[in-house]
Structure formats: structure tokens, C-alpha cells
ChimeraX commands (.cxc) that place a marker at each C-alpha (Angstrom):
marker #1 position -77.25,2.59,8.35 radius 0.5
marker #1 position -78.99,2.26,5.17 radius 0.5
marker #1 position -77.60,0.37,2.10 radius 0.5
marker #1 position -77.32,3.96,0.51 radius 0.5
marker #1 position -75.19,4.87,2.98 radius 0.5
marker #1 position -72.94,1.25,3.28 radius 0.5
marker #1 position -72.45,1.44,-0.63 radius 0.5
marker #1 position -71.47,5.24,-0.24 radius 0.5
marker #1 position -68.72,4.26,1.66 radius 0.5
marker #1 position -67.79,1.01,0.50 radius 0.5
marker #1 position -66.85,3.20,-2.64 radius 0.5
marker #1 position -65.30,5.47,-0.92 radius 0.5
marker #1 position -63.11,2.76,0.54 radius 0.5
marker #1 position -62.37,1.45,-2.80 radius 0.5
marker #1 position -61.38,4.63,-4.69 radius 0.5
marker #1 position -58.95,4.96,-1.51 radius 0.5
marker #1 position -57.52,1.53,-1.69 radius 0.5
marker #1 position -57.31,2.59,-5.18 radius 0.5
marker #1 position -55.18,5.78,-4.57 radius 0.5
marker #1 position -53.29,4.13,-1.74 radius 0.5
marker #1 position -52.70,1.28,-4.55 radius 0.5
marker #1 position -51.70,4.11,-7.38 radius 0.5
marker #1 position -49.42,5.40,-4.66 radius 0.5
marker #1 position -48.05,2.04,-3.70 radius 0.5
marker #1 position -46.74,1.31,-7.24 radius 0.5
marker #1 position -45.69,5.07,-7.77 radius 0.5
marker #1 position -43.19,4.47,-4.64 radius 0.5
marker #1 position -42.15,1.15,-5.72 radius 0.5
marker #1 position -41.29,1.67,-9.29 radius 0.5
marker #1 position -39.44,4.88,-7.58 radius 0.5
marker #1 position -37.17,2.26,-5.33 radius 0.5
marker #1 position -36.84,-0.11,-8.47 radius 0.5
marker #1 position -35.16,3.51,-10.40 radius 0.5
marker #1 position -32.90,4.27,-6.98 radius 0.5
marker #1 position -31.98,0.65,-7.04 radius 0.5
marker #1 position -30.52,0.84,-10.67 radius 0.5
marker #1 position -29.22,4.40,-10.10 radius 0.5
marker #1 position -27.14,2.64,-6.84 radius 0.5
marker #1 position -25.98,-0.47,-9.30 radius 0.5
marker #1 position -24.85,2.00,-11.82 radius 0.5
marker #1 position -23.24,4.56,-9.28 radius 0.5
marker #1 position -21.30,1.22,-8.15 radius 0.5
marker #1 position -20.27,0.30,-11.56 radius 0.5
marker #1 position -18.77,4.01,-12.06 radius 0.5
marker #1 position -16.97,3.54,-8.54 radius 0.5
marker #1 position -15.28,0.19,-9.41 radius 0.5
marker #1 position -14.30,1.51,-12.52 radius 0.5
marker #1 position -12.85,4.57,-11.17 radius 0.5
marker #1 position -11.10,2.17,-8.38 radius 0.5
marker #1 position -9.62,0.29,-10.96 radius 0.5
marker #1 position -8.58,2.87,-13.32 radius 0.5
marker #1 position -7.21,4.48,-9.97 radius 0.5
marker #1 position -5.03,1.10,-9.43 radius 0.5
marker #1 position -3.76,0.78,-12.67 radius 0.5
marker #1 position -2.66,4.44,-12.97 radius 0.5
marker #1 position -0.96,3.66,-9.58 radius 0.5
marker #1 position 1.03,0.66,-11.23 radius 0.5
marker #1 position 2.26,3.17,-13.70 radius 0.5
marker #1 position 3.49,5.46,-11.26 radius 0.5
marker #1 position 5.15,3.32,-9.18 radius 0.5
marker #1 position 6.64,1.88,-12.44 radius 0.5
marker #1 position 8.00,5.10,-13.78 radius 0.5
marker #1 position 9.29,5.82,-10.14 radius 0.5
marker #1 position 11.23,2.43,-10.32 radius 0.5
marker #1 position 12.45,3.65,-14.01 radius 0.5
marker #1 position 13.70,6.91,-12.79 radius 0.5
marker #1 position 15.01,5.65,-9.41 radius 0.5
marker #1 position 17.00,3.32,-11.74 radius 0.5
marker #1 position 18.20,5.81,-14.34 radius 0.5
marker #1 position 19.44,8.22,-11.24 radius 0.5
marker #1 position 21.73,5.34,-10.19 radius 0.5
marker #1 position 22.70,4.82,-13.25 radius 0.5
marker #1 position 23.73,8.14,-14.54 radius 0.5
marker #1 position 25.40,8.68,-11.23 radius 0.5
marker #1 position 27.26,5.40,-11.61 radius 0.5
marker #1 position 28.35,6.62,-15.54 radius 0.5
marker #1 position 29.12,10.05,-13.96 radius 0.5
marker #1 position 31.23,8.46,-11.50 radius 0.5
marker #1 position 33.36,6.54,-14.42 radius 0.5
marker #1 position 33.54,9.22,-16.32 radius 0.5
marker #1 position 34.85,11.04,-13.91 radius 0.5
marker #1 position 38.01,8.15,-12.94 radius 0.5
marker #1 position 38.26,8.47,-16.75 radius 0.5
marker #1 position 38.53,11.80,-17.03 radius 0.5
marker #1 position 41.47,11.61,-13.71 radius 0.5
marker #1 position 43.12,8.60,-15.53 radius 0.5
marker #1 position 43.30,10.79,-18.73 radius 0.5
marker #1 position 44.66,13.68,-17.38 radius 0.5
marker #1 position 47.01,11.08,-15.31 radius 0.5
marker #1 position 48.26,9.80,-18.63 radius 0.5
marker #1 position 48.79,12.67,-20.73 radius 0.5
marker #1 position 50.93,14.42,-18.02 radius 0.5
marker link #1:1,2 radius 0.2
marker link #1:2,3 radius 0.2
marker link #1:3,4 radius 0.2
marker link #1:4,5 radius 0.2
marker link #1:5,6 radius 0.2
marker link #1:6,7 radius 0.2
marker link #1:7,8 radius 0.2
marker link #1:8,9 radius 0.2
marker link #1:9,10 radius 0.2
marker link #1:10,11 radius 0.2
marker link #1:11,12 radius 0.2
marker link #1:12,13 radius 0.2
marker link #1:13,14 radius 0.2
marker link #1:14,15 radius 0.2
marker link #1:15,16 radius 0.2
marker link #1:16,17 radius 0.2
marker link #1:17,18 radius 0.2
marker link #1:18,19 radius 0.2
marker link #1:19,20 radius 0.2
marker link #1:20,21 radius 0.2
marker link #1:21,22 radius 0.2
marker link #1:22,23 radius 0.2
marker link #1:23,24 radius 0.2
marker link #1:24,25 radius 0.2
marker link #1:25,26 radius 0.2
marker link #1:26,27 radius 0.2
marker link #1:27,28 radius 0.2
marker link #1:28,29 radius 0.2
marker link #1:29,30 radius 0.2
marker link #1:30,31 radius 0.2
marker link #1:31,32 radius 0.2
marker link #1:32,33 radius 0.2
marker link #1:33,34 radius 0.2
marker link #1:34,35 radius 0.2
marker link #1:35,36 radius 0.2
marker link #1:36,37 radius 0.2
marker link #1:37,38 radius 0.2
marker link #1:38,39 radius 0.2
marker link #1:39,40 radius 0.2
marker link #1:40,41 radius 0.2
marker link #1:41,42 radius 0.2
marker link #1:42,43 radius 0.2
marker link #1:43,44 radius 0.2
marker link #1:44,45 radius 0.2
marker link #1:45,46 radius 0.2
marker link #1:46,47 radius 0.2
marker link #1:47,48 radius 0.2
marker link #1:48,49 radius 0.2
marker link #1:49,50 radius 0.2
marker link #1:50,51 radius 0.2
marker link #1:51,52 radius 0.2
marker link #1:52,53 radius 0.2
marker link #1:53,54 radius 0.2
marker link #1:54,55 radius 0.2
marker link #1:55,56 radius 0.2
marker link #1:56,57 radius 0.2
marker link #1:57,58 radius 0.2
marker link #1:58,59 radius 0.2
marker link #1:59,60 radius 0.2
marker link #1:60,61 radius 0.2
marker link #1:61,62 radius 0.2
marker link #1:62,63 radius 0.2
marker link #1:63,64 radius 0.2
marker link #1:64,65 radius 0.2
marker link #1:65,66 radius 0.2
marker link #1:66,67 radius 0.2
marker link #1:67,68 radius 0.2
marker link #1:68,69 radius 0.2
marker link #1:69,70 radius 0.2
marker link #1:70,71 radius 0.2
marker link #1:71,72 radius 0.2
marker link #1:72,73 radius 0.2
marker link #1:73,74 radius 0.2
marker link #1:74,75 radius 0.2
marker link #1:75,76 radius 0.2
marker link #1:76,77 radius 0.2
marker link #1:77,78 radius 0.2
marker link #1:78,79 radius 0.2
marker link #1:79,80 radius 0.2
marker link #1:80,81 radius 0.2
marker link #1:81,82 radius 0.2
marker link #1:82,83 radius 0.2
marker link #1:83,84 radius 0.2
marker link #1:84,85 radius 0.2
marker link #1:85,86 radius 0.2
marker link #1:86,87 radius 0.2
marker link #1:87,88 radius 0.2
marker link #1:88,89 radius 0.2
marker link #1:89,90 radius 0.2
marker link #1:90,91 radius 0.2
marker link #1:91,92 radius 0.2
view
């Protein structure tokens, strides 16, 4: 081989290394945006988890509050009702 011909294709190996190296950085910089895109996606997804809880809390709350104001206003409906018979009791 002549030196023409070793210099050919030593830069022929360089401007690949070069592309392979363009390439390289292309696909990293690519897994450094996926990476931020997954943290972000994770953010959203504990925030949702957590907005998820608390409106649980307030369900189970207000099913505590109207379990409570069913026994009530059955226990009230109940008085009124011995009332009502004790009224009618007296007046006769």
C-alpha cells in the first residue's frame, strides 16, 4: 500500500469515527430528554396518586357524615314519632 492510499483511508476512518461520534451524542442527548420526560411523567403520577388519596379522604369523610345524619334523622324520626303517640295519648 502506498501512503496515498494509507492516508485515504485513515481519513476515511476519521470522518467515520466522526459520524459514529455525531451519532453517539445524537443518541445520548436523546436518553438524557427520555430520562427527564420519565422524571416528569413520575412527578404527574405521584401527584395524581396523591390528589387520588386525598379525594378518597373526602369521600370516606362525607360517607361517615351521611352514615351519621341517617342515624340520626332516623333516631329524631323515631322520637317524633313516641311524641306524636304520647300526644295523641294525652289529648284523648
Amino acid at each position: 500500500m502506498s501512503k496515498k492510499t494509507l492516508l485515504e483511508d485513515w481519513q476515511k476512518s476519521l470522518f467515520g469515527m466522526q459520524e459514529r461520534d455525531k451519532a453517539l451524542q445524537a443518541i445520548k442527548e436523546l436518553i438524557h430528554q427520555k430520562k427527564d420526560e420519565i422524571l416528569q411523567i413520575e412527578s404527574e403520577i405521584s401527584g395524581v396518586r396523591n390528589e387520588t388519596r386525598k379525594e378518597q379522604e373526602t369521600s370516606n369523610n362525607l360517607h361517615d357524615k351521611l352514615s351519621q345524619s341517617k342515624r340520626e334523622y332516623e333516631f329524631l324520626q323515631q322520637k317524633k314519632e313516641e311524641i306524636e303517640a304520647e300526644q295523641k295519648r294525652l289529648n284523648e
